[in-house]
C-alpha positions, 0 to 999 in steps of 0.5 A, spaced: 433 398 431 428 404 432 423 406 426 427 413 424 434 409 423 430 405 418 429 411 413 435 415 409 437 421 412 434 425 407 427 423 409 428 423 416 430 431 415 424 432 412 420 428 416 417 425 423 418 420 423 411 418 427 408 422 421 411 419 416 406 413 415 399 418 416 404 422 410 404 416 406 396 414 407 395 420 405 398 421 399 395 413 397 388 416 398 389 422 394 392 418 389 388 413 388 381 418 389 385 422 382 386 416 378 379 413 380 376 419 377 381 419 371 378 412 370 371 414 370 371 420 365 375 416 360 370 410 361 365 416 360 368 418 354 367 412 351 375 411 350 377 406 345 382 404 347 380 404 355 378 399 359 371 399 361 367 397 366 367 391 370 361 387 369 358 380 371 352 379 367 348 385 369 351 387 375 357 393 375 362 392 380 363 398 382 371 400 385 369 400 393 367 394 392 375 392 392 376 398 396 373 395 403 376 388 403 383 392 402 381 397 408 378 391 412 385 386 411 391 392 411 387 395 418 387 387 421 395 387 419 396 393 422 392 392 429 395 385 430 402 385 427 403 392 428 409 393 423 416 397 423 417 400 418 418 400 411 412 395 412 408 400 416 408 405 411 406 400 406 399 398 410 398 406 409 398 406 403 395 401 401 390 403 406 390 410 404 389 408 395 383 404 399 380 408 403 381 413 397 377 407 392 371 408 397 370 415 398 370 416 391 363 412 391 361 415 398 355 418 395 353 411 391 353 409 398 349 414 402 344 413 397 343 407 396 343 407 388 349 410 383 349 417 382 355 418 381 355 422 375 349 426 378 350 432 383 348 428 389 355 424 387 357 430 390 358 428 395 363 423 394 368 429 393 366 432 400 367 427 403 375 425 400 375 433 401 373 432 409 377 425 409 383 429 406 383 434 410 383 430 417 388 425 414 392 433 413 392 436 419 393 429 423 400 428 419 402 436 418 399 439 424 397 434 430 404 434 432 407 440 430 412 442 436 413 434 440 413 433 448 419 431 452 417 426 458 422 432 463 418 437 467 421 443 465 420 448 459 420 443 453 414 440 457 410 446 457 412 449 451 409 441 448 402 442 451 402 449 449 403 447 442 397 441 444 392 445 446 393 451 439 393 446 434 386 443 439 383 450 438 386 451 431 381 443 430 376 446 433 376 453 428 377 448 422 370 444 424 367 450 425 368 453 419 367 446 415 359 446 419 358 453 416 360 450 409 366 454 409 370 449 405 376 451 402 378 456 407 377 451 413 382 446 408 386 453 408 386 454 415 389 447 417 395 449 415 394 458 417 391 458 423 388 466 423 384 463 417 382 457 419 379 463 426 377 468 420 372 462 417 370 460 423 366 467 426 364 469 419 357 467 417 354 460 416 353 458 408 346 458 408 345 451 406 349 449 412 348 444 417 351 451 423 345 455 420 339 449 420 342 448 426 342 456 428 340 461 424 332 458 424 330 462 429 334 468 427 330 470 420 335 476 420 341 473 421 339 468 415 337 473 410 344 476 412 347 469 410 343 469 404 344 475 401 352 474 402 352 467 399 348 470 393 354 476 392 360 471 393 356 466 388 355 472 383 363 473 382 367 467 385 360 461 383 363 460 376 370 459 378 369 454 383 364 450 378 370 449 374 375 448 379 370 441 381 369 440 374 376 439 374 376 434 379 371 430 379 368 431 372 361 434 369 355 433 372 350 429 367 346 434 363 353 439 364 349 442 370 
């Protein structure tokens, strides 16, 4: 019995069925980043009635420390069993919540101490954010037309299809580099925006313009002066979007 005739109908009219687990891995890490967060902030207000930390003396066992075994064992069960469905979307979601436990905490690893409440914790929310995103585009994007073994027009018209989504990838990194986050996470899903980013200056404190623009002064200056502009009218809307998310920073900064 094949994957696809495992899944109800419905399922199989809405999905791939190659797509299905990246869908559900997807959907793990996402909603496992959400609910950590949650746990977090309600531990940080000093809730009555919800757990807090967990500790062992002194030490605090921070969730990534359950999060990296989970990853390392369902990872060897996929590898070596390599399971049909429903067991492979099981591992992916399982994989998914992990991987969503340990980027959560990215930042503390990065720095090797916990900042997690500082605006270098951060960092842990770009990088569920770039782990999203490519966990999106593999599951929406990646195989947006599919292939035919024959040599005829389905054929050609699958390895057009291959290269626009490479070359919308390519836009989507480039717009990524020049800190142009959220239109690249737009963009994996409308192209014409993931290109519009991609040739639109470089935030100044990105990694495109420490790589190009310190030899164009002018350029840079350019960059600048938009990023102040952009930050005077849309600045406060995004701290409040993160803020939303991942919770104030120590000192409400």
């Amino acid at each position: 019995m094949s994957a696809a005739s495992t899944y109800p109908l419905w399922i199989g009219s809405f999905f791939d069925s190659k797509k299905l687990p990246s869908l559900v891995l997807l959907f793990g890490l996402v909603l496992a980043f959400l609910c950590l967060r949650a746990n977090a902030r309600l531990i940080r207000k000093g809730v009555s009635w919800w757990p807090g930390n967990i500790r062992r003396g002194n030490l605090h066992v921070h969730h990534m420390v359950f999060g990296l075994p989970v990853m390392f064992v369902t990872g060897l069960l996929e590898f070596a069993i390599r399971p049909e469905a429903p067991y492979a979307e099981i591992l992916a979601f399982l994989f998914g919540g992990a991987a969503g436990a340990v980027f959560d905490e990215f930042a503390l690893v990065l720095h090797l101490k916990d900042v997690y409440w500082e605006r270098e914790g951060r960092q842990s929310v770009v990088a569920v954010f770039f782990g999203t995103s490519l966990t999106a585009f593999m599951a929406v994007g990646f195989i947006p037309l599919g292939y035919s073994d024959s040599r005829g027009a389905a054929a050609l018209i699958g390895w057009l299809g291959l290269g626009s989504v490479l070359l919308n990838l390519a836009f989507v990194v480039v717009a990524f580099l020049k800190g142009r986050l959220w239109m690249g996470w737009v963009g994996i899903f409308v192209p014409v925006i993931g290109f519009v980013a991609a040739i639109r200056l470089a935030r100044p404190l990105s990694p495109w313009a420490r790589w190009r623009y310190g030899p164009k002064p002018a350029r840079l200056a350019r960059a600048e002066a938009r990023a102040v502009r952009f930050d005077q009218r849309w600045g406060d809307w995004q701290h409040r979007v993160v803020d939303l998310i991942a919770g104030r920073v120590s000192g409400g900064q």
